[in-house]
mmCIF file as Biopython writes it, N, C-alpha, C and O atoms, coordinates in Angstrom:
data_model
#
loop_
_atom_site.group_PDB
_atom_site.id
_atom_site.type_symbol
_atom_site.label_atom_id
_atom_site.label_alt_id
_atom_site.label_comp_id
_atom_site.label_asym_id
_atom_site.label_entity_id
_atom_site.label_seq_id
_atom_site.pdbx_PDB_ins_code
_atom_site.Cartn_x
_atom_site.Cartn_y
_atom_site.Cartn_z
_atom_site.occupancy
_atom_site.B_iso_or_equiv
_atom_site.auth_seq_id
_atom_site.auth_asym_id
_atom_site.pdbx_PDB_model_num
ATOM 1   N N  . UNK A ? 1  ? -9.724  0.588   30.536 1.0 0.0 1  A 1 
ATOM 2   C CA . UNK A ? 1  ? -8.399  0.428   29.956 1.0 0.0 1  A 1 
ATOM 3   C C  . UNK A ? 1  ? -8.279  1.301   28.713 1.0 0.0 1  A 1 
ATOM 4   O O  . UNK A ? 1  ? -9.299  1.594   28.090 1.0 0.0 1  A 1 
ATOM 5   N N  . UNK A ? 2  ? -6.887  1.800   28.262 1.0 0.0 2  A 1 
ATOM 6   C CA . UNK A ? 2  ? -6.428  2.307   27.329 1.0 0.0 2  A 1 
ATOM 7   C C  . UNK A ? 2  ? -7.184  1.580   25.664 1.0 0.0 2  A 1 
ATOM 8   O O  . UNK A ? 2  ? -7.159  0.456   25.163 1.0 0.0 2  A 1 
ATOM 9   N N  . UNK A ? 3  ? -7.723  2.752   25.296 1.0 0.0 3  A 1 
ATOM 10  C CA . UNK A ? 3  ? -7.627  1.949   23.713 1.0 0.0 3  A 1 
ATOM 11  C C  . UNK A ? 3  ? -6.743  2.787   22.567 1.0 0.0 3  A 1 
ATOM 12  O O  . UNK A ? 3  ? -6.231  3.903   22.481 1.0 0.0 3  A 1 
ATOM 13  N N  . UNK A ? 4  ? -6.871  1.522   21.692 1.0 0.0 4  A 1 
ATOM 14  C CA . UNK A ? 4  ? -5.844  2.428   20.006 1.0 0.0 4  A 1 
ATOM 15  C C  . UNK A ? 4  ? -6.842  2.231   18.865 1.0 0.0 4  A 1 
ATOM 16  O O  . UNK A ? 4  ? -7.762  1.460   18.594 1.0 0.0 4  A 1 
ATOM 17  N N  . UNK A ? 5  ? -6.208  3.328   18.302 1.0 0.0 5  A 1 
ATOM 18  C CA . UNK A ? 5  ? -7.063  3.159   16.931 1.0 0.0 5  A 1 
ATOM 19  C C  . UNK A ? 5  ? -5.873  2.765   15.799 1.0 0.0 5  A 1 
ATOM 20  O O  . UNK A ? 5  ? -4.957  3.563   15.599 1.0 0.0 5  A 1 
ATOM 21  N N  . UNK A ? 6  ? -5.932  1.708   15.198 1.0 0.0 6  A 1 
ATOM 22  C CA . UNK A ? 6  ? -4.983  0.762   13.929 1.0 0.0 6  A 1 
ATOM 23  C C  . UNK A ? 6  ? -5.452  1.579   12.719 1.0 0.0 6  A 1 
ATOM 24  O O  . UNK A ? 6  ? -6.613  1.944   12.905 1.0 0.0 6  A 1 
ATOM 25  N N  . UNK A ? 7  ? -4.912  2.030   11.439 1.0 0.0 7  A 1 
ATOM 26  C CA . UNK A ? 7  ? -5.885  2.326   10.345 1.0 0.0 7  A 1 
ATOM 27  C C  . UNK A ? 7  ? -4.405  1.861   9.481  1.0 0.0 7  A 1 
ATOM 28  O O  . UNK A ? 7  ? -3.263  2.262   9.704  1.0 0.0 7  A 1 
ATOM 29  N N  . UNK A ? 8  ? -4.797  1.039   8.603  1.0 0.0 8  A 1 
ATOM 30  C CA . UNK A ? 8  ? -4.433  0.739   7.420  1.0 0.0 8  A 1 
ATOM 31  C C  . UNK A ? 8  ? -3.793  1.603   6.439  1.0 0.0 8  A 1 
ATOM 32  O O  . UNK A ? 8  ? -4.589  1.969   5.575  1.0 0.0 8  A 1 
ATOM 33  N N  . UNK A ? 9  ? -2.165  2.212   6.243  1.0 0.0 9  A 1 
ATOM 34  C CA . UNK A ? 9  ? -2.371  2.983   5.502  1.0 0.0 9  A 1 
ATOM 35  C C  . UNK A ? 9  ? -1.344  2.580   4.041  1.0 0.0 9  A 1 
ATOM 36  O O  . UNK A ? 9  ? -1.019  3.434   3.216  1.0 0.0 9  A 1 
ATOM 37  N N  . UNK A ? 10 ? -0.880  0.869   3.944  1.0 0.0 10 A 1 
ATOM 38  C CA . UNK A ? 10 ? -0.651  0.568   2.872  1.0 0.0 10 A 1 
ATOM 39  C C  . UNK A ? 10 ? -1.260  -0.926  2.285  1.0 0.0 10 A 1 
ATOM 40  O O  . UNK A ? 10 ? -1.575  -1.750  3.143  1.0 0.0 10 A 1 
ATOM 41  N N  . UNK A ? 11 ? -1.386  -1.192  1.231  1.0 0.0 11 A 1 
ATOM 42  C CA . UNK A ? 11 ? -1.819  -2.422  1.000  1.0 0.0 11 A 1 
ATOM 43  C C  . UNK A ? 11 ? -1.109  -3.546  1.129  1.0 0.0 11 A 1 
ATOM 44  O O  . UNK A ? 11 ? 0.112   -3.516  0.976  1.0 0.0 11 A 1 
ATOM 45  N N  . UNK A ? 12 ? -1.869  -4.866  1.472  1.0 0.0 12 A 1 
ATOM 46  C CA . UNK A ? 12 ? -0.957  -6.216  1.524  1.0 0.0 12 A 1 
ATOM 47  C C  . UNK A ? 12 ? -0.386  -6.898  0.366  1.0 0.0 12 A 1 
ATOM 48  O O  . UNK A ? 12 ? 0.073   -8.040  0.350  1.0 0.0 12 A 1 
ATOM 49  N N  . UNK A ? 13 ? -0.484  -5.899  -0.802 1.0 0.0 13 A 1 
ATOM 50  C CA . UNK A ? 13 ? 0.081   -6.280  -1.727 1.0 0.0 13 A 1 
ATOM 51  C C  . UNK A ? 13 ? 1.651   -6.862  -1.803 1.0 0.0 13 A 1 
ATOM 52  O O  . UNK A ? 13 ? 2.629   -6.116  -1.823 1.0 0.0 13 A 1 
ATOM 53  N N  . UNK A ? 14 ? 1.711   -8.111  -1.835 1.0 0.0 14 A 1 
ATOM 54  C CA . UNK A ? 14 ? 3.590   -7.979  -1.756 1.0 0.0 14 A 1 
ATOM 55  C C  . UNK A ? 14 ? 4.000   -8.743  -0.205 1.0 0.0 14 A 1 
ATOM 56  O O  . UNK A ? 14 ? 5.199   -8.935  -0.004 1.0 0.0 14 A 1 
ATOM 57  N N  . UNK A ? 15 ? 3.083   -9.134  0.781  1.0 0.0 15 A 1 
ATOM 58  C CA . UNK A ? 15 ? 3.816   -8.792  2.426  1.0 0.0 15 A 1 
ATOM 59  C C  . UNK A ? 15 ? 3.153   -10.655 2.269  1.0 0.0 15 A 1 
ATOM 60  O O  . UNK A ? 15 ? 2.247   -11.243 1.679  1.0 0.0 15 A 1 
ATOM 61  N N  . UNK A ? 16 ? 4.171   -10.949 3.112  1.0 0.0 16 A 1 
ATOM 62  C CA . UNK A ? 16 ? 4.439   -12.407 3.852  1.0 0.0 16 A 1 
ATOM 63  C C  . UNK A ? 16 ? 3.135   -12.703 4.097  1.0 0.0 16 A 1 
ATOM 64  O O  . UNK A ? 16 ? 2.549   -11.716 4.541  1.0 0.0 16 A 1 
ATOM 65  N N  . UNK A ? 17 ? 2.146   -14.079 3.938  1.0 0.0 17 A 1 
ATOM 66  C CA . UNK A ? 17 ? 1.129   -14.395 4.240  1.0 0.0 17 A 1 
ATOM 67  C C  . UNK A ? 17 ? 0.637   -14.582 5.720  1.0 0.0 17 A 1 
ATOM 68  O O  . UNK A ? 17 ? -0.530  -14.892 5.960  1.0 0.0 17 A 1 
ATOM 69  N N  . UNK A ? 18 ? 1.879   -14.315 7.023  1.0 0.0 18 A 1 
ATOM 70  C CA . UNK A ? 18 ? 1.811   -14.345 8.156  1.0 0.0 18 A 1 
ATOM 71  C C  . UNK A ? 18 ? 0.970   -12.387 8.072  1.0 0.0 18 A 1 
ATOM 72  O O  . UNK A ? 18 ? -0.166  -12.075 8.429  1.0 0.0 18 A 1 
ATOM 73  N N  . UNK A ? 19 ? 1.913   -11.594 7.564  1.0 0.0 19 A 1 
ATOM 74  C CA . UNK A ? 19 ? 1.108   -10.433 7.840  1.0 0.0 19 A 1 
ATOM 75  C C  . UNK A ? 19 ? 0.071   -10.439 7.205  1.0 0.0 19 A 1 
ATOM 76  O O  . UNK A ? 19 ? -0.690  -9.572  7.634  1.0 0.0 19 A 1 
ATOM 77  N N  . UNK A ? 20 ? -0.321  -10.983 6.409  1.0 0.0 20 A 1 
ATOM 78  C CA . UNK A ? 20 ? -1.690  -10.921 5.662  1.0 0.0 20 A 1 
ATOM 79  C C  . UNK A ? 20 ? -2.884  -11.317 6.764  1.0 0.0 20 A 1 
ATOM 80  O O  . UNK A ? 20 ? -3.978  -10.803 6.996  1.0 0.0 20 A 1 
ATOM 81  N N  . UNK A ? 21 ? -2.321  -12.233 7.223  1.0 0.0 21 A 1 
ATOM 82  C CA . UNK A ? 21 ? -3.194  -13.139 8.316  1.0 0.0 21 A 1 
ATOM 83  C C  . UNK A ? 21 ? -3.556  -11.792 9.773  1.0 0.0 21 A 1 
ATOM 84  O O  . UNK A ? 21 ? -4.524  -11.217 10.270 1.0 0.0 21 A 1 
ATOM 85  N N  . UNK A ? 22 ? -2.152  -11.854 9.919  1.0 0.0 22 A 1 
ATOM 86  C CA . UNK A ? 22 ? -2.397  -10.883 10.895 1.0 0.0 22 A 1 
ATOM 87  C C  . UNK A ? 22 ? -3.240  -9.429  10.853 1.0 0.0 22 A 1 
ATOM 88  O O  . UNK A ? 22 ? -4.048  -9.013  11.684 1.0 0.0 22 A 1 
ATOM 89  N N  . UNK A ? 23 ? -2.807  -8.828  9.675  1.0 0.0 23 A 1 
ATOM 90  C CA . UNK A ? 23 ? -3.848  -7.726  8.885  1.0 0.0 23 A 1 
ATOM 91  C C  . UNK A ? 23 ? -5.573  -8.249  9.059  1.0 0.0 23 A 1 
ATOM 92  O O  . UNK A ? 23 ? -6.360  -7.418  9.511  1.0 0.0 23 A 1 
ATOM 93  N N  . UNK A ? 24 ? -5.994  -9.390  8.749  1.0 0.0 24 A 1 
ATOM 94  C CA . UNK A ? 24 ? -7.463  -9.897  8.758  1.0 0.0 24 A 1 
ATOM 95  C C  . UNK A ? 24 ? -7.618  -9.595  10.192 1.0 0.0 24 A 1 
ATOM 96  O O  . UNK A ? 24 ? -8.330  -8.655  10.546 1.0 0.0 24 A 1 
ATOM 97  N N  . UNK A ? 25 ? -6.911  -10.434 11.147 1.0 0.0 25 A 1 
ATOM 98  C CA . UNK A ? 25 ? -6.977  -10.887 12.528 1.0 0.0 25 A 1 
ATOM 99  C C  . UNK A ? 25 ? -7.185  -9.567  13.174 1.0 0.0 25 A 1 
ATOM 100 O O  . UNK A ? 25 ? -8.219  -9.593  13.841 1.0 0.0 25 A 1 
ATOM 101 N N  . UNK A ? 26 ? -6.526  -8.329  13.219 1.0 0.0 26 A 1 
ATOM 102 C CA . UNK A ? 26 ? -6.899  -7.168  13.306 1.0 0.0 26 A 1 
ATOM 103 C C  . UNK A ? 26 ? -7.864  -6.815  13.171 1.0 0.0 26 A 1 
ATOM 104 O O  . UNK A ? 26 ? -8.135  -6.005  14.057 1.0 0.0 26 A 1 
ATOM 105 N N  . UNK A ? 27 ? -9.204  -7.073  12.012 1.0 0.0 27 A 1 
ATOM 106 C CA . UNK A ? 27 ? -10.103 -6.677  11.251 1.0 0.0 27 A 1 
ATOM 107 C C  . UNK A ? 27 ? -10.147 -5.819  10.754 1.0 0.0 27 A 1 
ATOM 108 O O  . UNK A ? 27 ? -11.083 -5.052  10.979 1.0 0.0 27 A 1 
ATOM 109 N N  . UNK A ? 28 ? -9.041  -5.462  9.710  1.0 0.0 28 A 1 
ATOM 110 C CA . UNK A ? 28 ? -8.573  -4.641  8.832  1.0 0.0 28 A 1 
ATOM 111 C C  . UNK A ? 28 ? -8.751  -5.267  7.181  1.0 0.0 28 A 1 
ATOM 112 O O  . UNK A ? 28 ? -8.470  -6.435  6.910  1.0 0.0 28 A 1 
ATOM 113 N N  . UNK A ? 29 ? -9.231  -4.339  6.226  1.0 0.0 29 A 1 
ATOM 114 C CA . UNK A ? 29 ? -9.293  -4.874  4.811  1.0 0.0 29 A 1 
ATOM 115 C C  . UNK A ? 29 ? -8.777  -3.959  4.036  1.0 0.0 29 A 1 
ATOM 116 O O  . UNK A ? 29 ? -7.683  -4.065  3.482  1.0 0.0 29 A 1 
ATOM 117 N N  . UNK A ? 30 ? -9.444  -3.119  3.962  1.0 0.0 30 A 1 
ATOM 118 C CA . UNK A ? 30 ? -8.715  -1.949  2.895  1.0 0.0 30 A 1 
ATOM 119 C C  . UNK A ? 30 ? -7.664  -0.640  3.244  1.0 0.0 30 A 1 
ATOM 120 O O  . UNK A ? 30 ? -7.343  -0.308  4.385  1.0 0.0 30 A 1 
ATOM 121 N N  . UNK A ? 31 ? -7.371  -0.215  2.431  1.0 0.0 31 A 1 
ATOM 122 C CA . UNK A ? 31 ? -6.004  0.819   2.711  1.0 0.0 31 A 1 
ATOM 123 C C  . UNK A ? 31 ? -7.183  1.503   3.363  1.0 0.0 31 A 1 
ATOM 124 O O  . UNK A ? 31 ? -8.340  1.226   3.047  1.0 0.0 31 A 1 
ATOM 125 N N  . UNK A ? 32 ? -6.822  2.535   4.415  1.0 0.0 32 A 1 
ATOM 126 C CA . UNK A ? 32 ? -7.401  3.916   5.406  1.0 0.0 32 A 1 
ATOM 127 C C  . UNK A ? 32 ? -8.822  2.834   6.253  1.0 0.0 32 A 1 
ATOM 128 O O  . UNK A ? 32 ? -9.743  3.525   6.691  1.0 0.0 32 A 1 
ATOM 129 N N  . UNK A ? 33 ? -8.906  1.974   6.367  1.0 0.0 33 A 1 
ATOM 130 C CA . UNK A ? 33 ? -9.563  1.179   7.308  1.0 0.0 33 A 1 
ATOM 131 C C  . UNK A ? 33 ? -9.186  1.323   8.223  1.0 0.0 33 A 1 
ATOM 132 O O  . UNK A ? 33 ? -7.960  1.257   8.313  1.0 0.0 33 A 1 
ATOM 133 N N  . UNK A ? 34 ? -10.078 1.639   9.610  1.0 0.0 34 A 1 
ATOM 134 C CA . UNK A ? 34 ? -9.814  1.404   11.318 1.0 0.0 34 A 1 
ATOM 135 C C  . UNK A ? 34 ? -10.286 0.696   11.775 1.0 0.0 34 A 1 
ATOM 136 O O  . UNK A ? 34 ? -11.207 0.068   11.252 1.0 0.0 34 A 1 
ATOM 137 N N  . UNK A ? 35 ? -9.759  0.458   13.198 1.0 0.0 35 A 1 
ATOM 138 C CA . UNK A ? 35 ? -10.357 -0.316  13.950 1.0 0.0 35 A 1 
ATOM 139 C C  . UNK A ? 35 ? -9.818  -0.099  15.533 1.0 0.0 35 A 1 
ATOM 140 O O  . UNK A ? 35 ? -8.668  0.220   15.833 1.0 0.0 35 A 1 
ATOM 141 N N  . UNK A ? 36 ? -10.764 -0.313  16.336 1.0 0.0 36 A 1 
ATOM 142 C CA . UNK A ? 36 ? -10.090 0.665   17.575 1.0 0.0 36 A 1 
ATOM 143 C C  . UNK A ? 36 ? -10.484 -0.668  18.604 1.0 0.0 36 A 1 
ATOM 144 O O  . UNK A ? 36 ? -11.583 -1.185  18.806 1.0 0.0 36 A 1 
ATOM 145 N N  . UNK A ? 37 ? -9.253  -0.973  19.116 1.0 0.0 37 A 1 
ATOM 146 C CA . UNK A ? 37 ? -9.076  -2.321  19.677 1.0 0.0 37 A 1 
ATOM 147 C C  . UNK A ? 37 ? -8.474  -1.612  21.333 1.0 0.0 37 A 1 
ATOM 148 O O  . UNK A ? 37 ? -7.694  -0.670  21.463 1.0 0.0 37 A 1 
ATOM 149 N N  . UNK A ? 38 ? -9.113  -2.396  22.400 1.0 0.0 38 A 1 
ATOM 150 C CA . UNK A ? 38 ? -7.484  -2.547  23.713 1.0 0.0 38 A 1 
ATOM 151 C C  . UNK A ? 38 ? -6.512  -2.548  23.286 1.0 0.0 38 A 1 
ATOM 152 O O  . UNK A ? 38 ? -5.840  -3.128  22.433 1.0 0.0 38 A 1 
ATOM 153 N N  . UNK A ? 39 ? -6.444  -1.466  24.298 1.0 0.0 39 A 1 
ATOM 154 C CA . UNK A ? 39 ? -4.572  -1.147  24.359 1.0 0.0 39 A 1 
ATOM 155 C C  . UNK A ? 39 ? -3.925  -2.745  25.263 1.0 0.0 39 A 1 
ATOM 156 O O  . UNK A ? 39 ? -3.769  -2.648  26.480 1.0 0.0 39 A 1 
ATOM 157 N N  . UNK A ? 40 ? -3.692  -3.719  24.768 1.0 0.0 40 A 1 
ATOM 158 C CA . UNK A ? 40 ? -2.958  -4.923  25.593 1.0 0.0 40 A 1 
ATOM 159 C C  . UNK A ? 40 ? -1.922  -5.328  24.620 1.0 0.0 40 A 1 
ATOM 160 O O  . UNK A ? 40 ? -1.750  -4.896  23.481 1.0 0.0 40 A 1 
ATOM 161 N N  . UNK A ? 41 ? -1.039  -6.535  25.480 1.0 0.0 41 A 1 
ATOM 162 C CA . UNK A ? 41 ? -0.175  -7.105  24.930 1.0 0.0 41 A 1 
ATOM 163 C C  . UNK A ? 41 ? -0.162  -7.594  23.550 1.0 0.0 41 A 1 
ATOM 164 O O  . UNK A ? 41 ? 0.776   -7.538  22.754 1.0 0.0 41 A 1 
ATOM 165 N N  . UNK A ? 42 ? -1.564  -8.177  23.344 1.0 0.0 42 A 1 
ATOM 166 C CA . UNK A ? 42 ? -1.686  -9.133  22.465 1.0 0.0 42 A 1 
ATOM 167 C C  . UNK A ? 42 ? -1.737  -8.392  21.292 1.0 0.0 42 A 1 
ATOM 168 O O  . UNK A ? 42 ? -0.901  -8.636  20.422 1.0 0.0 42 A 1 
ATOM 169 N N  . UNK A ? 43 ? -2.864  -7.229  21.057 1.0 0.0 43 A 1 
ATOM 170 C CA . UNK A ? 43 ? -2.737  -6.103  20.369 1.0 0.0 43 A 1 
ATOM 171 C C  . UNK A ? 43 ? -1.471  -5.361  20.073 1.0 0.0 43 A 1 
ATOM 172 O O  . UNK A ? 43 ? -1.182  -5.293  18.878 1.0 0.0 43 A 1 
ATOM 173 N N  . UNK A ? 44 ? -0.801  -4.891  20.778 1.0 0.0 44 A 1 
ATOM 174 C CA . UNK A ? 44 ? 0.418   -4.840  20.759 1.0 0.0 44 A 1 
ATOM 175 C C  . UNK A ? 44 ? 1.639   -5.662  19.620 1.0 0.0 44 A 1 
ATOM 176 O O  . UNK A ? 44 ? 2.321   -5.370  18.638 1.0 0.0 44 A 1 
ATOM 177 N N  . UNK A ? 45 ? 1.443   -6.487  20.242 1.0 0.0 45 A 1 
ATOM 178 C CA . UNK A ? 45 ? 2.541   -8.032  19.074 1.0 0.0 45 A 1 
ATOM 179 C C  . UNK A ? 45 ? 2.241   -8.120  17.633 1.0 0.0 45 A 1 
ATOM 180 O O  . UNK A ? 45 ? 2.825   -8.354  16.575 1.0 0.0 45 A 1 
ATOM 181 N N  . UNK A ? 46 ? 1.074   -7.828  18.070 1.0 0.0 46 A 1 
ATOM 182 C CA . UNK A ? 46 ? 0.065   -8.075  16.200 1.0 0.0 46 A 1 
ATOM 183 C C  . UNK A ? 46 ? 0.567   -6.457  15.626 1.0 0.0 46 A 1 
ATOM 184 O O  . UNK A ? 46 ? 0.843   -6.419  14.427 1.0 0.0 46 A 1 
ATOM 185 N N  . UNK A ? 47 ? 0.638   -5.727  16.062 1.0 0.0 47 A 1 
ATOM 186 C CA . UNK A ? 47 ? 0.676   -4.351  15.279 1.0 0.0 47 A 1 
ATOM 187 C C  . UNK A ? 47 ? 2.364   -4.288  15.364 1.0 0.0 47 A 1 
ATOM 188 O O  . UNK A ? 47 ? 2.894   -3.353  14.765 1.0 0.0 47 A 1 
ATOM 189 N N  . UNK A ? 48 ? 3.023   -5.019  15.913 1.0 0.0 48 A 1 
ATOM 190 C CA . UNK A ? 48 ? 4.817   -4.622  15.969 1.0 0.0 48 A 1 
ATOM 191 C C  . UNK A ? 48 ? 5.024   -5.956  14.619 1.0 0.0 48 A 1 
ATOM 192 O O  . UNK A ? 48 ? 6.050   -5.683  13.996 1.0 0.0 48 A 1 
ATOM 193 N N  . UNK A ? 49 ? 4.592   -6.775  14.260 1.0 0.0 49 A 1 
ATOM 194 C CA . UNK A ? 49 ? 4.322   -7.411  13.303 1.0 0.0 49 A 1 
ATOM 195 C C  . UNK A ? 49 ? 4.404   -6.958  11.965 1.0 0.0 49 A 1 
ATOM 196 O O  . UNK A ? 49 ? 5.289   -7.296  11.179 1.0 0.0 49 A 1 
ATOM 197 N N  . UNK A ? 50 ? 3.284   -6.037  11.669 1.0 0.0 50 A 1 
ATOM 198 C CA . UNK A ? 50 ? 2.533   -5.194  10.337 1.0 0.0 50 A 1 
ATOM 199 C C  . UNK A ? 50 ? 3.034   -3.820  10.916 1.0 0.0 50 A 1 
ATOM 200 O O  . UNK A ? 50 ? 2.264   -2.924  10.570 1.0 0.0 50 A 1 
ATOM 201 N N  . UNK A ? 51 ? 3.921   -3.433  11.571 1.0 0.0 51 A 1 
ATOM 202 C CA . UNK A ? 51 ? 4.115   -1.855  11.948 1.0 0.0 51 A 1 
ATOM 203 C C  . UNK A ? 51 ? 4.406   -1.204  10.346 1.0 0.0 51 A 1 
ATOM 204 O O  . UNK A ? 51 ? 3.781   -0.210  9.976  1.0 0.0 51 A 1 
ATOM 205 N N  . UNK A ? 52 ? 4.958   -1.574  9.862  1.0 0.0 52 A 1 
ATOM 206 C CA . UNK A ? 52 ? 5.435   -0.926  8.271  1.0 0.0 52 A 1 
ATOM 207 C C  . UNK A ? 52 ? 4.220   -0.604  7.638  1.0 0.0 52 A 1 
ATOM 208 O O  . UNK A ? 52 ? 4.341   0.381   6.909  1.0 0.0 52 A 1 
ATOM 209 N N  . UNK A ? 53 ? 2.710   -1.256  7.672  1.0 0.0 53 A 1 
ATOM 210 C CA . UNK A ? 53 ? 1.690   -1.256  7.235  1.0 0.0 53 A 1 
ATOM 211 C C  . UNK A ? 53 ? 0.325   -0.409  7.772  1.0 0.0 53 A 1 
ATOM 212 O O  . UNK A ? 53 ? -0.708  -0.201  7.136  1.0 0.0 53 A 1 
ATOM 213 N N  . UNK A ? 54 ? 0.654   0.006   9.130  1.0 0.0 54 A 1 
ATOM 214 C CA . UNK A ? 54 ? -0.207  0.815   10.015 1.0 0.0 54 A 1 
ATOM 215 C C  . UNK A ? 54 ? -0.012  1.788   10.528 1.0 0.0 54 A 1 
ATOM 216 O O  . UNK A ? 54 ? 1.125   2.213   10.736 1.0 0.0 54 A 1 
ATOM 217 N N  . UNK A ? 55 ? -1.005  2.341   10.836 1.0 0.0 55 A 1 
ATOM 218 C CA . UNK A ? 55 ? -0.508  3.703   11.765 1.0 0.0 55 A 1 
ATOM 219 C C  . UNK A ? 55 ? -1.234  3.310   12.803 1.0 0.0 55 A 1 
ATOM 220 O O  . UNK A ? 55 ? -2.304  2.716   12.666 1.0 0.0 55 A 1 
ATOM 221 N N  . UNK A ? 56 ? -0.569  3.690   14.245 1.0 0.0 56 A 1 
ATOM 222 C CA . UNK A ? 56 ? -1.186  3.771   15.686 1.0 0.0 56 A 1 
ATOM 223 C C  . UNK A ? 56 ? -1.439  4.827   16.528 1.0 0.0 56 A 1 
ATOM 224 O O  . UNK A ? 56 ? -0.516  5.401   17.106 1.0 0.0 56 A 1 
ATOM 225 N N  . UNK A ? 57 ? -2.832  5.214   16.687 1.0 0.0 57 A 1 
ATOM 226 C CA . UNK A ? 57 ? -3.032  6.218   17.307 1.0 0.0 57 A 1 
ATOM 227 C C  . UNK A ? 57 ? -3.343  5.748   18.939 1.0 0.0 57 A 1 
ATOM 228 O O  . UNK A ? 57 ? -3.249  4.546   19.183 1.0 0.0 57 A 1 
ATOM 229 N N  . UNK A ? 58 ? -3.675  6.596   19.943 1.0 0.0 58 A 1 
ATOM 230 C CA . UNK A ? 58 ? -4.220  6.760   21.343 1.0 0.0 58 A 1 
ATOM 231 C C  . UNK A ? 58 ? -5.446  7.069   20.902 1.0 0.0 58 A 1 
ATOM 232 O O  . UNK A ? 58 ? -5.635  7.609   19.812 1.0 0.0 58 A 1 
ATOM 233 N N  . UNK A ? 59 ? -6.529  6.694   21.854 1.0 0.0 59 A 1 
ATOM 234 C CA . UNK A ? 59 ? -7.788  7.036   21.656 1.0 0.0 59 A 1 
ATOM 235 C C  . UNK A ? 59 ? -7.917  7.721   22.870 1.0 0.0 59 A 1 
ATOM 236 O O  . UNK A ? 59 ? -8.985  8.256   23.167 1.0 0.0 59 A 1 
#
């Protein structure tokens, strides 16, 4: 299956404690952090969530 790479490129400084949550749940911590997860639904929802906060690449 398809994967993505998530990288962090602003801080949770300021953002709703739902995206904060979701930011961890990712396994994301600091600004320019990755993490290269399945390309699925669930992944998906979580990053249309924090989209203002990430960048999404194709792997």
């Amino acid at each position: 299956m398809a994967q993505i790479k998530i990288t962090l490129v602003r801080g949770v400084a300021g953002t709703l404690p739902k995206q904060r949550k979701t930011i961890k749940a990712l396994g994301l911590g600091k600004i320019s952090s990755s993490v290269i997860r399945e390309d699925n639904p669930v992944f998906r929802g979580m990053v249309r969530t924090v989209s203002h906060l990430v960048k999404v690449e194709e792997v």
